[in-house]
C-alpha positions as CSV (number, residue, x, y, z in Angstrom):
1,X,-49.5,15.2,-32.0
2,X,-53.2,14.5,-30.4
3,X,-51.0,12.3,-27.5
4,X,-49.2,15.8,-26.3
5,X,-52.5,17.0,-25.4
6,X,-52.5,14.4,-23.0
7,X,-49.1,13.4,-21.8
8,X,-48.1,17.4,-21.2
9,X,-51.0,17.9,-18.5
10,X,-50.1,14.7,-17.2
11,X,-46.6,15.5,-16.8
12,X,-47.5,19.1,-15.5
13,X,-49.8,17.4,-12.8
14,X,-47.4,14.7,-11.6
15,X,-44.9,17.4,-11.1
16,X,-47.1,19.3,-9.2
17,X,-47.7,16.6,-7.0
18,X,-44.2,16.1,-7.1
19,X,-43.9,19.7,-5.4
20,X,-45.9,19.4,-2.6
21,X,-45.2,16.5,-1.6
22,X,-41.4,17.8,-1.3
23,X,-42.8,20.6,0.0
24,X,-45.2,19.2,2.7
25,X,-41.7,16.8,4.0
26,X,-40.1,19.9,4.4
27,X,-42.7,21.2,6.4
28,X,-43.4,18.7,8.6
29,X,-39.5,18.0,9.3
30,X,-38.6,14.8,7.7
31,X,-34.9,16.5,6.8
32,X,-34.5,18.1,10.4
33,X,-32.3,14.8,11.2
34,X,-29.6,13.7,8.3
35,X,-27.1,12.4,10.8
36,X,-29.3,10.6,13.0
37,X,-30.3,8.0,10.6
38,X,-26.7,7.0,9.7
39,X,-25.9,6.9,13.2
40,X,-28.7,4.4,13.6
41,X,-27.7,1.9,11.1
42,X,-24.1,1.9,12.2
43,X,-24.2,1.4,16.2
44,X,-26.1,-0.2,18.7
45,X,-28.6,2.3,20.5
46,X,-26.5,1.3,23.7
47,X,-23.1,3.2,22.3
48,X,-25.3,5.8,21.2
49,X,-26.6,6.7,24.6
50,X,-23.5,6.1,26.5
51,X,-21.8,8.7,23.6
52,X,-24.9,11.3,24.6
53,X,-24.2,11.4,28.5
């Protein structure tokens, strides 16, 4: 019982960090670009400009 006192503020706090850091991703535009990415790994950056003009 005395290792709940422990482990549930630990959980609690590791979630909150959790939070923010999801939170500050969003902020800062890390999920502006979901395409992109796969794009990327699939073609050359040569196709991918010739596609764009």
């Amino acid at each position: 019982m005395t290792g709940l006192l422990f482990l549930i503020p630990a959980a609690l706090f590791l979630g909150l960090i959790g939070l923010f850091a999801f939170l500050w991703s969003m902020k800062s535009g890390q999920y502006d670009d979901l395409d992109g990415a796969s794009y990327r790994a699939l073609f050359e950056e040569d196709e991918i400009e010739r596609e764009g003009k």
